[in-house]
N, C-alpha and C positions, 0 to 999 in steps of 0.2 A: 504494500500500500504506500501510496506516495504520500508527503507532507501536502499540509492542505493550511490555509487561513482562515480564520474564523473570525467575523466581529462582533461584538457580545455587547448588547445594550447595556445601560446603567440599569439598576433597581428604582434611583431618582428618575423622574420623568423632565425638569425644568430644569435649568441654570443660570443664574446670575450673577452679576456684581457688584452685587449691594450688599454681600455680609451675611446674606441669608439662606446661600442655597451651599455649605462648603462641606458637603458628606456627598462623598461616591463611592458606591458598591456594586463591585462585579462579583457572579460568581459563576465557577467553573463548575457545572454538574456533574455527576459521580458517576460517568457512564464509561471507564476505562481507560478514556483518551488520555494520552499524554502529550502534553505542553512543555514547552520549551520556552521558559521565560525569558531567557538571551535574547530572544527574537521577537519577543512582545515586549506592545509601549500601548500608550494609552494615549489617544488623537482625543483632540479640544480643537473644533470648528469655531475660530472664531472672525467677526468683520466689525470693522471703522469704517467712517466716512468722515470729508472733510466739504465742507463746501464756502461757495465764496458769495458776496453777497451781490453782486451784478455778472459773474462770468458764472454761466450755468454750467458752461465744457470742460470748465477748469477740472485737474486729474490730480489729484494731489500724493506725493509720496509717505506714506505712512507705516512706520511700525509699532510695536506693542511693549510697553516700557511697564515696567512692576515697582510702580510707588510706593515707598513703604519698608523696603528691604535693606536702604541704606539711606544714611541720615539726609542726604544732600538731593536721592529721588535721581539720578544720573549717573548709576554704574549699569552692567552688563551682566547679566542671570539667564540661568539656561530656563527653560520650562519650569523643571520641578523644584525649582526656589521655590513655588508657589505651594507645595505638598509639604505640609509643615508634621501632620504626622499621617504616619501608617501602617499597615496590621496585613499578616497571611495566617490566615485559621484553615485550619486541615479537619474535616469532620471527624476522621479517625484518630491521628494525632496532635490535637490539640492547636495550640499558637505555634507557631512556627516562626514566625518573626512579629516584634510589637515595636517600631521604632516612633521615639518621642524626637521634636527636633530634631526628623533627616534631613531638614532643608540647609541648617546649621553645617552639620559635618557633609553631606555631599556636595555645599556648594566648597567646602574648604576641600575635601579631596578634587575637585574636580581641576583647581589651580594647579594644584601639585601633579593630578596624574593627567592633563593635557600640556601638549607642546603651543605654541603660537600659532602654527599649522591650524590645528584641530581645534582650537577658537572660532579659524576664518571659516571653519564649513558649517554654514548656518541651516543645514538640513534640520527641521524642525524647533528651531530658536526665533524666539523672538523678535532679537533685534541683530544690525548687523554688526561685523567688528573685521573692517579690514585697513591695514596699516595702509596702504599705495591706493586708495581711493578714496576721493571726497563724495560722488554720489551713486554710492550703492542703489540697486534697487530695491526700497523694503518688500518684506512677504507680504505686505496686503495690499499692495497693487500691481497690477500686470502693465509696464510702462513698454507702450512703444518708439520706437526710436528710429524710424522709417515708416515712410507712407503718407497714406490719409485718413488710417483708420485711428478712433481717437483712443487713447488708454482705457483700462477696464477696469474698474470696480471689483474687486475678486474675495472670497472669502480666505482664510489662510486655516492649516491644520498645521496648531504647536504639538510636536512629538515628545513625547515623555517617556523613555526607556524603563522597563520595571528594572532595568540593571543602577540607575539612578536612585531605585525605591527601596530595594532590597538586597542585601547582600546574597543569599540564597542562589539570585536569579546569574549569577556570576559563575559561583563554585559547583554549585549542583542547580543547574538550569534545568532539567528532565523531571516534572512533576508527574507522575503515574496517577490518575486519582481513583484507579480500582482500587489502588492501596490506600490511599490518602482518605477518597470520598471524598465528598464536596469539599471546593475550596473557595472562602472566601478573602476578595482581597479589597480593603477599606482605607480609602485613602480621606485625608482632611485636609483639602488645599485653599487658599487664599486667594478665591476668585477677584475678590474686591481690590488686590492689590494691581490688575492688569488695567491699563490708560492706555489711550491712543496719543499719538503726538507725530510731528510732523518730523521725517528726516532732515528735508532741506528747510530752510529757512532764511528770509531777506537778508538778514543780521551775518548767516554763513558766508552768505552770496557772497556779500559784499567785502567782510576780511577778507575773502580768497583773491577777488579780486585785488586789493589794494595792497596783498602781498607779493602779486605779478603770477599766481598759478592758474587767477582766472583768467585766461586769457584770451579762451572763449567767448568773454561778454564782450568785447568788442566789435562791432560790426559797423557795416559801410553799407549804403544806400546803393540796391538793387536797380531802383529805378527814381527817375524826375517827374512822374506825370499825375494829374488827377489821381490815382489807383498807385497807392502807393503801400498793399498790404503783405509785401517779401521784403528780406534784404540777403547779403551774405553775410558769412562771416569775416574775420580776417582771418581765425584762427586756421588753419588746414589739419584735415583728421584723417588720417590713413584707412580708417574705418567708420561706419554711424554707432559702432558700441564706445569708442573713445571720447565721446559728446557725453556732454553734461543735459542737452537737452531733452525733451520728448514731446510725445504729439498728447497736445490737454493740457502743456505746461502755461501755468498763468503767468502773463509778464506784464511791465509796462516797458516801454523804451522812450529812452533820452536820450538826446542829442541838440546839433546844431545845424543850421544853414551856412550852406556853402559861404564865403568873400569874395563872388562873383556877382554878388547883388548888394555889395556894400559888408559893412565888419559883420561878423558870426553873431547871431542871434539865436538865444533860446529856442524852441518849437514849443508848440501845445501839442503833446501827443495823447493819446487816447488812455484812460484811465485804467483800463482793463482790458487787456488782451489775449488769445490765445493761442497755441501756435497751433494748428491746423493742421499742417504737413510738414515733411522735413526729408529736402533732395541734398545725394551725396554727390557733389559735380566731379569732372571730369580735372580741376586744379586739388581737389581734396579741400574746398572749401567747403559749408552748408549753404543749402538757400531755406531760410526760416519764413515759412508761407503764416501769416495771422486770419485771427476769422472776422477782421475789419483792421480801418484806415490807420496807419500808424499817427500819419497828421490829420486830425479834423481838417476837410474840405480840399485835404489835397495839398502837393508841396508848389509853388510857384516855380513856372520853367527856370530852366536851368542852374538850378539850384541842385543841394545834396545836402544828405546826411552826412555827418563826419563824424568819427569818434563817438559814434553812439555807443550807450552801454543801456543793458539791459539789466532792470528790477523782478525781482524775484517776488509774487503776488503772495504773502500771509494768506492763509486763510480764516473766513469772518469766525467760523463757529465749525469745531471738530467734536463730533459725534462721541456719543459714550461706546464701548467694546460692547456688542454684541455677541452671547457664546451661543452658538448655532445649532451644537453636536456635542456629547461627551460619549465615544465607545471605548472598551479595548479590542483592539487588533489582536488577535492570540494565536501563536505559529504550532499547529498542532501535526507531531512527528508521525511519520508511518511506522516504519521498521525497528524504530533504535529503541532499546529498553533502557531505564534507568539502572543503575544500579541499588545492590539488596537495600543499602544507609546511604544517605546523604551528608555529606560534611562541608559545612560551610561554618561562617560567624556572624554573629551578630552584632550592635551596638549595642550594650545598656545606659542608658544616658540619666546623668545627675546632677541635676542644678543644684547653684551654692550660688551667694552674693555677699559683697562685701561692702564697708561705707565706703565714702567717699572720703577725699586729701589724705590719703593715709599713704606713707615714701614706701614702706615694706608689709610685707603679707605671709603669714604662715598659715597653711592647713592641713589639716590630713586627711584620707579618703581611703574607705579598704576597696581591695580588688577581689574581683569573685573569681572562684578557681578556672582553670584554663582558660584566662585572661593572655591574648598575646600582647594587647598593644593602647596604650593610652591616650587621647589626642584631648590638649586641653583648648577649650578654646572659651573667647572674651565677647559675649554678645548681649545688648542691652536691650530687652524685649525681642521684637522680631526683626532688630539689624542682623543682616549678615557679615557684614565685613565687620565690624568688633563694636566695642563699645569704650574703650580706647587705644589710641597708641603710647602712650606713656613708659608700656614695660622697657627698660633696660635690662636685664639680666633676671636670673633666675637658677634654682639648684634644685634637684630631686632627690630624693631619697627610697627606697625602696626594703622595706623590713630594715630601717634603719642605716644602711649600706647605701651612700652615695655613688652615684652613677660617675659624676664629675667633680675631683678634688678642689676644683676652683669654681667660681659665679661661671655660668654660661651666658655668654652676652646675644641675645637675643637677633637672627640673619647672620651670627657670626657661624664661620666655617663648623667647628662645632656642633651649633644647630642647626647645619645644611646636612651635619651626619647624621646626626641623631633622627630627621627627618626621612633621611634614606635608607638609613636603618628600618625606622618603621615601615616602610613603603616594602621593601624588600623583605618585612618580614610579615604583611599578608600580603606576598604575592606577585606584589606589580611592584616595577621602579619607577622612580620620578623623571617626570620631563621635562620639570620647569622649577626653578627656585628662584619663579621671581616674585610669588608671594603678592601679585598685586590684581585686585578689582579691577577689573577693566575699565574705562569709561562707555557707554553707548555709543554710538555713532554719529551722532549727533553733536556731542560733549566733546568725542574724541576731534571734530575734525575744527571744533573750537582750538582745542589745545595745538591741533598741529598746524595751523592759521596763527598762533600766537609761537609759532616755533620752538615749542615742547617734544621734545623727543617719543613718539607713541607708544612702545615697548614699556618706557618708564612710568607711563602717566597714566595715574589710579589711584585707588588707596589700598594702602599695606594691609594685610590679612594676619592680625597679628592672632598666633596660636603657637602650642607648646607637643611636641610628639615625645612618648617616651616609647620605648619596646620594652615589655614587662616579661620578664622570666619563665616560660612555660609550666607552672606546676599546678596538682591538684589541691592547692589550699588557699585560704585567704590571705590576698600580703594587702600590706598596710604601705599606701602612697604618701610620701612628705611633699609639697613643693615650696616653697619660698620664693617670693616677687618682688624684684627691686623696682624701683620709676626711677626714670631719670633724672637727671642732677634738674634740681626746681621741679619737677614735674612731679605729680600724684597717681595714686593708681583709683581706680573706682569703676564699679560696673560690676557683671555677674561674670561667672564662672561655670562653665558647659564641662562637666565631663564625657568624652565617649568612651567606653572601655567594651575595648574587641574580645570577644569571648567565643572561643570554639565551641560548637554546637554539632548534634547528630540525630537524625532521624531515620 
């Protein structure tokens, strides 16, 4: 029997983003099949809209931003930031996974165990994130960039990997549920934190321009006569994907009159424009067709445009997020059997909080037996990137037994071991120590218009990994927290402690 796809309705029937619809339940029935959780994710249908208040054509570029996740509302989150907790129940064997706060530790593992690479492939993410481009296209709209046909309106599916939700679905992905019986899987996401917001924006436009990358906003008058709704570019593009343009794009253009009718003069150009068409000429210039006159009433003979530049149209009012759909997608196996036991790990997770202006911090925490690994992390409510940066250094102890005879200084070489360590000790190695939140796309291409280097610029993900001892009994965790010289520490304390597991 071959593998086959399954999509499996929720138990909820609505969803929203108001705070009130944040419980989804699938369940797997007990009818033998076996599932391959590696291979399932859970699609969320959702759609924006932006419009303008006199350009009805206008197409506007929009993606899905999750306010709420960090202080500032302008970092970069994959889907399941949004799935703050959830639960795999086995009718025969009991819980099988109950994770508090995965949104916490998988968005911190997801720094460490993605490269820069696998940032840029936004198959199923929200927003974009690519370092060598200012206008991505977002996932919820279909922008054209030739033709006459105008942009689309489209709906987008955020993908959400159960290898994201679950540890389980990594180590031992082949659920059998003759053996299991029904399975239920209970997720608790944060619908209310997804907003719509515009990629491009006037404000972009125009830094880029005025730092000489826009260079495309420059154009020259196509023609002198009454009918004056083309022009070219100056900029030349080897291709129409190397345009920043497209067809729906709202603009206005400025410019001036030729000094063949006396000194250069202002124009009145049309308040709201759109670009109609968009021809690739035979110099690798554009011809930018509008759907009306750039000048009211016509430009007087023998005159031109010069040094026109083109406005980028805000638009009046952007739509609240629409969610459309919630299924899981389920990759159910032909041939292959599970094995007799599954071995995988889990998170148990344990809040603690501390005051606030206090320069050092001691605590202790016990570990439950065949605990491999420790990850501490600093998050205040539902931020994910911390709750502050303050830590300088830090020491652990372990059943009394220091790990490190000296302060561990926090990014220092050290901590990039200790880090690696962990990582290498469930499993995976690290692909990145650069420990930083991304910004959105939007934010980021502020920064790189203000000549910020993009690789660096985010905010620090500050956390603590230890790799804890393999044994069958409870050890007892020390940690001690320094703040930096002036600096304070304050905010809570996430433990995760990875613990082998068997079914």
């Amino acid at each position: 029997m071959s593998d086959k796809i399954l999509k499996i309705a929720p138990q909820q029937g609505v969803f929203r983003v108001d705070g009130t619809t944040n419980l989804v339940d699938f369940i797997l029935p007990a009818d033998g099949s076996v599932y391959d959780l590696s291979k399932t994710h859970v699609d969320i249908q959702v759609k924006a809209d932006a419009t303008h208040a006199t350009n009805v054509n206008a197409r506007y570029n929009l993606n899905i931003q999750f306010n709420g996740l960090d202080a500032s509302n302008n970092m970069l989150f994959q889907p399941s930031a949004m799935v703050k907790n959830c639960s795999l129940h086995s009718q025969n064997l009991g819980v099988i996974e109950d994770n508090r706060n995965r949104n916490i530790i998988q968005n911190t593992l997801s720094i460490l165990e993605n490269s820069e690479t696998n940032l840029e492939n936004t198959l199923g993410k929200a927003q974009y994130f690519q370092f060598d481009k200012f206008f991505p296209a977002a996932p919820n709209g279909d922008l054209e960039s030739s033709g006459t046909e105008n942009s689309r309106k489209v709906s987008h599916r955020l993908r959400i990997p159960l290898t994201h939700l679950y540890n389980i679905a990594s180590a031992s992905p082949l659920l059998d549920t003759g053996r299991m019986g029904q399975l239920r899987l209970r997720l608790e996401p944060k619908f209310n934190v997804m907003t719509a917001a515009e990629v491009e924006t006037n404000a972009l436009w125009q830094a880029r321009r005025l730092r000489g990358d826009g260079g495309e906003q420059f154009i020259r008058s196509m023609a002198t006569t009454t009918s004056n709704t083309s022009m070219n570019t100056v900029q030349t593009y080897e291709s129409l994907e190397e345009s920043s343009f497209w067809v729906g794009m709202p603009v206005r253009v400025n410019g001036a009159l030729g000094a063949n009718v006396g000194a250069a003069v202002a124009i009145a150009t049309n308040n709201a424009l759109t670009i109609s068409s968009i021809v690739h000429n035979a110099d690798n210039s554009l011809t930018l067709n509008f759907d009306g006159n750039i000048v009211a009433g016509g430009i007087p003979g023998g005159n031109s445009i010069f040094n026109g530049t083109v406005d980028y149209l805000d638009a009046n009012a952007i739509s609240g997020v629409v969610i459309e759909d919630v299924e899981l997608v389920a990759h159910v196996v032909g041939d292959e059997q599970p094995p007799a036991k599954l071995n995988y790990t889990a998170f148990h997770n344990e809040e603690d909080n501390f005051p606030n202006g206090i320069t050092k911090l001691n605590r202790y925490y016990m570990i439950e037996p065949a605990c491999k690994n420790v990850f501490i992390t600093f998050n205040a409510a539902d931020n994910l990137v911390r709750s502050h940066d303050q830590l300088h250094s830090y020491r652990i102890t372990i059943d009394g037994n220091e790990i490190s005879p000296l302060d561990i200084a926090w990014d220092s070489s050290q901590h990039n071991d200790l880090v690696a360590k962990t990582l290498i000790n469930r499993g995976r190695r690290p692909r990145s120590l650069n420990y930083k939140q991304h910004l959105s796309n939007d934010n980021l291409s502020v920064a790189t218009a203000a000549g910020q280097n993009p690789p660096n610029y985010g905010a620090n993900v500050v956390f603590i990994s230890v790799p804890v001892p393999f044994v069958n009994k409870t050890q007892r965790l020390g940690i001690e927290l320094n703040a930096n010289d002036g600096g304070t520490l304050h905010g809570n304390i996430n433990l995760f402690k990875e613990v082998a597991k068997q079914v």
